[in-house]
C-alpha positions in Angstrom: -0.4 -40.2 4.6 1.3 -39.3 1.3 5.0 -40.3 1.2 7.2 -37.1 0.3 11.0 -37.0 -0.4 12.7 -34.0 -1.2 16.6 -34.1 -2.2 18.5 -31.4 -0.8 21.1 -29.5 -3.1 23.7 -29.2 0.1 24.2 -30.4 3.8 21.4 -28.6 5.6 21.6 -25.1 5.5 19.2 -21.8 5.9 18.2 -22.3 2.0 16.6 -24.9 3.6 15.1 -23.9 6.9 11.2 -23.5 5.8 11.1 -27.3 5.2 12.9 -27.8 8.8 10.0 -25.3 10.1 7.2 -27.4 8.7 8.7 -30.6 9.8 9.3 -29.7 13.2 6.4 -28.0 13.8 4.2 -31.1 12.6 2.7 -28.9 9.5 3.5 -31.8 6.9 2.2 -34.3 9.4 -1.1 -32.5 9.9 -1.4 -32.3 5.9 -1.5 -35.8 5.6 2.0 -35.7 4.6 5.5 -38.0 5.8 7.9 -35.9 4.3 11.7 -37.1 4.2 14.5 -34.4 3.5 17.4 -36.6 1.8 20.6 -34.9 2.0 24.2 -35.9 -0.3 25.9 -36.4 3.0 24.4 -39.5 2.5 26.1 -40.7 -0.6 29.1 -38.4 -0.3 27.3 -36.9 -3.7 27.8 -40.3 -5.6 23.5 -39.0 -7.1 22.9 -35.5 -7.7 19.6 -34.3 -5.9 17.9 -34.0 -9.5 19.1 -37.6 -10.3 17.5 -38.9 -7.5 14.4 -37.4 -9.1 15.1 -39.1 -12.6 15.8 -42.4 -10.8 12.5 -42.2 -8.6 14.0 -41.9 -5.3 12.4 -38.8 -4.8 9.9 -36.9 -5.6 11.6 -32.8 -5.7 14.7 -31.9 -6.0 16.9 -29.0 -5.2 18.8 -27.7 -8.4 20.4 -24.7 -10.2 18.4 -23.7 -13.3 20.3 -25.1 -15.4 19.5 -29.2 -14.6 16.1 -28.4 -16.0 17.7 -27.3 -19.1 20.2 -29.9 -19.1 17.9 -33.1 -18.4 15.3 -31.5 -21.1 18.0 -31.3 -23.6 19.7 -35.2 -23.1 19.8 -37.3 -25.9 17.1 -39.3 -24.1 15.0 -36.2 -22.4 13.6 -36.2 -18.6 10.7 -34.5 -18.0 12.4 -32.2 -15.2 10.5 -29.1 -14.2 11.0 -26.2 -12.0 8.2 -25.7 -9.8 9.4 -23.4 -7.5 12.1 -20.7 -6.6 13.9 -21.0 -3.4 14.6 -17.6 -3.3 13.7 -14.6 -4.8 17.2 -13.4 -6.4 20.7 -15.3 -7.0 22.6 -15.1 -4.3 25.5 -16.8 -5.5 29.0 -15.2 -6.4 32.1 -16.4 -7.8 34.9 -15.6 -5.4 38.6 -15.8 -4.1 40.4 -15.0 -0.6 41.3 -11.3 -0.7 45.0 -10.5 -3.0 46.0 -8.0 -4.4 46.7 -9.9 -8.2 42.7 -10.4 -8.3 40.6 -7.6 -8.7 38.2 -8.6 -10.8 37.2 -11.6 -13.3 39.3 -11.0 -15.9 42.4 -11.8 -13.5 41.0 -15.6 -12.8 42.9 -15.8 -16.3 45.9 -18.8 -15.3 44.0 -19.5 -12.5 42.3 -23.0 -10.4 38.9 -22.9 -9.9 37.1 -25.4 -8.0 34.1 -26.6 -10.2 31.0 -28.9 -9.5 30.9 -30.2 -12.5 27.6 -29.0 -13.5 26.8 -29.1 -17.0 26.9 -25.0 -18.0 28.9 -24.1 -14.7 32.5 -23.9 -16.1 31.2 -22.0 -19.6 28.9 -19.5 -17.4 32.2 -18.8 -15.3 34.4 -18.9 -18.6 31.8 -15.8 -20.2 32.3 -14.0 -17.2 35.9 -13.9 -17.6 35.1 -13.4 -21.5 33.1 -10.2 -20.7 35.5 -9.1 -18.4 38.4 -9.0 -21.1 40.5 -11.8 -20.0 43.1 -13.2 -22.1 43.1 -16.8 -21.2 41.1 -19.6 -19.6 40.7 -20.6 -16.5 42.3 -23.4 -15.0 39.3 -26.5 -13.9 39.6 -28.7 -11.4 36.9 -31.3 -10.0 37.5 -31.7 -6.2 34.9 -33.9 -4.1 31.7 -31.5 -3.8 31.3 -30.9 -0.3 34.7 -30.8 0.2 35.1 -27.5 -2.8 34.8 -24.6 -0.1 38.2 -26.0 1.7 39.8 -26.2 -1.4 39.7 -22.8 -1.8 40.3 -21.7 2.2 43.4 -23.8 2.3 44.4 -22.2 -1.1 44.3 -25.3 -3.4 42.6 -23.6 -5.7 42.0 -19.9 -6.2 38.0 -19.2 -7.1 34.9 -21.2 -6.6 31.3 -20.5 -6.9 29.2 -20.0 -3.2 26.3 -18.4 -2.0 27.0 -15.4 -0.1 24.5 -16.2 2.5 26.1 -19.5 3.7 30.0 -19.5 3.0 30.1 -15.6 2.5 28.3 -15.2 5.8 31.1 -17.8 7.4 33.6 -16.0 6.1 33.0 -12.7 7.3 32.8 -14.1 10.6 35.3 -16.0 10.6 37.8 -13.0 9.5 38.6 -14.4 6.1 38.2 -12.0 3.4 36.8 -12.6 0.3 36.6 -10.5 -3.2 33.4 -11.5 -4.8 32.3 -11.2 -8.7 28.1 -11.4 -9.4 27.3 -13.1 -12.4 24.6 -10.3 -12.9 27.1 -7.8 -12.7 28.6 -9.2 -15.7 26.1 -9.6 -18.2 24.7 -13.1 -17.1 21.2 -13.0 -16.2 21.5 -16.3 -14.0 17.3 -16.1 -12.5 16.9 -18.6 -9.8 18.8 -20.8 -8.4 18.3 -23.4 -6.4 14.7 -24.3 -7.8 12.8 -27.1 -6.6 12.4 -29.9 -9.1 10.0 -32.1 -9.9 9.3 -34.8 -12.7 6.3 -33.4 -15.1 4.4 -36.8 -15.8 5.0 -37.3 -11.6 3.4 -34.1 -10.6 0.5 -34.2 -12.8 -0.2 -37.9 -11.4 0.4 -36.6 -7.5 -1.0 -33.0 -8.0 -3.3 -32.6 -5.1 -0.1 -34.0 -2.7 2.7 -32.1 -4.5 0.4 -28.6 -4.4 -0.1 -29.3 -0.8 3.7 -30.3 -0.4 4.6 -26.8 -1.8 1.9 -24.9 0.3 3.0 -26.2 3.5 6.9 -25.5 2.5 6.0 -21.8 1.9 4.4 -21.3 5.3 7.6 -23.0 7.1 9.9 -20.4 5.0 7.2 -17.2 5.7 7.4 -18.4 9.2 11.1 -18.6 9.9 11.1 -15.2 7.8 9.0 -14.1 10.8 11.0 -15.6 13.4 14.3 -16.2 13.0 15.4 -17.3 16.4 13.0 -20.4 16.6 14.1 -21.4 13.0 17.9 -21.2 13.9 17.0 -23.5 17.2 15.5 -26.3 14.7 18.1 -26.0 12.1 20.8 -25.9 14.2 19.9 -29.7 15.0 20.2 -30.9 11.4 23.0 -28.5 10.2 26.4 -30.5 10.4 28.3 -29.8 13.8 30.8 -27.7 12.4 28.2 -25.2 11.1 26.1 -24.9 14.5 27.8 -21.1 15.6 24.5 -19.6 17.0 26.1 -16.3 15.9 26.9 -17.7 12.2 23.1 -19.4 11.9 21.1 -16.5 12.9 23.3 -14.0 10.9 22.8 -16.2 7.8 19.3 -16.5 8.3 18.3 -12.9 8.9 20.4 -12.3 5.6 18.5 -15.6 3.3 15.0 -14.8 4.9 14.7 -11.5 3.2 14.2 -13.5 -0.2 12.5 -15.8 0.7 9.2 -14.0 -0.6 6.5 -13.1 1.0 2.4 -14.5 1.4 0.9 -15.7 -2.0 3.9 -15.0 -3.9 6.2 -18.0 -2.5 8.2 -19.5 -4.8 7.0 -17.9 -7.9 9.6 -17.2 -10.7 9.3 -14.8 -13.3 8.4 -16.4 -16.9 10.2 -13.2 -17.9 13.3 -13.5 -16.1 13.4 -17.5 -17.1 13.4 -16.7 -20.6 16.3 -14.1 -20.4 18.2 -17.0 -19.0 17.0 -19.3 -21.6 17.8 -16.8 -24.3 20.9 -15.8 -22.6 22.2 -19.5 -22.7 21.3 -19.7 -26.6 22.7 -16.3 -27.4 26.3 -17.5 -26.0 26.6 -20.9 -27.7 25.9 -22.6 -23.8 23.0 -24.6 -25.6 21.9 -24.9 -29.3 18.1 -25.5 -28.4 15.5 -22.9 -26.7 13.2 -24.6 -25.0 9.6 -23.2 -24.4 9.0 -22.4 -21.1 6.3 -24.6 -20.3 8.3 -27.4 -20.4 10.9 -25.6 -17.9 8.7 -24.0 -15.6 5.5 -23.5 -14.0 4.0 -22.0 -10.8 0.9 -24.3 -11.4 1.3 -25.4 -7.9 1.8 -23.0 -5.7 
């Protein structure tokens, strides 16, 4: 059996579900494979996913884009690359509870947004309000991780970043209303995110195990595209209690499984739409150096 750990970007939710499917359901096992699925509950987020990658503890993480860039660019370099895309377009927005003083980016201007501290996250947000025509910055603050969606429900802060299919499906229905701002919308052609990470020198060393990681992964996302029901029964044993609404699962899943690809095509990014981003970053001061693809991406496994 080949050892497998893959660090989740998040508690477990339906970005997740193929890799629930495939564990479940014995695939990985009857691949040869003992797959583990770390989550930061664990460590209260002390490691991000793609550090555990860096420090060996796993073998994939989940990421934004932008932690490929970012470990590729450090003063001492990683050899992170993306290897495949969760899903098939950003799903993200930035967003605040419904008032009538925000109608758009440009009125963040003077006001607390919750921020994960990644690396480009507070600049990309900044250029939105930039392209928007605001007239001053917004105001950053660093809650704990997991704990940044309350911040913003019980109003300590007034924006934060989310995907619409997890805390945007919540919200609808729960009753809270949200006004939501796409990066895309604005300019900011953000390409995939989360991507599933892996070290270059590892995957090259491990390719027959990795490629067969990957294959197995895409047939547990394909089938939970194909069957929603049984993927919300297996996920709603690893999502955390207060997420386990049959109603609020199945709605988010219908919604997420509509990008998570279909067949062959699972998990592969655009080179195209990757170097918008990467040119994007450059053309806006958010990094001085333009990598070549190859050394952020690759569908070479899938």
């Amino acid at each position: 059996m080949s050892e497998i750990k893959i660090a989740l970007d998040w508690t477990v939710n339906t970005n997740h579900t193929g890799f629930v499917v495939a564990q479940d359901l014995g695939w990985y096992a009857q691949h040869g494979l003992e797959v583990e699925l770390l989550t930061p509950e664990a460590d209260n987020y002390a490691l991000t996913p793609a550090k555990k990658v860096e420090l060996g503890q796993a073998d994939f993480a989940l990421c934004p884009f932008e932690s490929i860039i970012s470990y590729r660019t450090k003063a001492q370099p990683f050899d992170a690359i993306a290897v495949a895309a969760l899903l098939t377009e950003d799903l993200s927005s930035i967003v605040t509870l419904k008032r009538p003083d925000i109608q758009s980016p440009k009125d963040l201007a003077g006001k607390i947004y919750a921020s994960y501290q990644a690396r480009y996250e507070d600049q990309i947000v900044a250029k939105m309000l930039e392209k928007d025509g605001a007239t001053g910055p917004l105001i950053i603050t660093y809650p704990e991780k997991l704990g940044i969606w309350n911040t913003l429900l019980q109003q300590q802060a007034d924006a934060t970043w989310i995907f619409d299919n997890w805390e945007g499906v919540q919200a609808r229905q729960q009753g809270v209303e949200l006004t939501s701002f796409r990066l895309a919308d604005y300019g900011i052609p953000y390409g995939y995110s989360p991507v599933i990470m892996a070290s270059e020198k590892r995957m090259q060393e491990n390719g027959e195990a990795y490629r067969k990681f990957l294959r197995v992964s895409g047939q547990g996302f394909l089938h939970a595209k194909d069957h929603p029901e049984e993927a919300v029964a297996l996920l709603r044993k690893l999502v955390p209690a207060a997420d386990r609404n049959p109603d609020f699962l199945l709605e988010s899943q219908q919604y997420t499984a509509e990008y998570y690809g279909s067949g062959p095509g699972w998990g592969h990014m655009s080179p195209a739409r990757v170097q918008r981003y990467l040119d994007w970053l450059a053309e806006n001061g958010l990094e001085t150096r333009k990598l070549p693809l190859s050394e952020v991406m690759t569908n070479d496994l899938l």
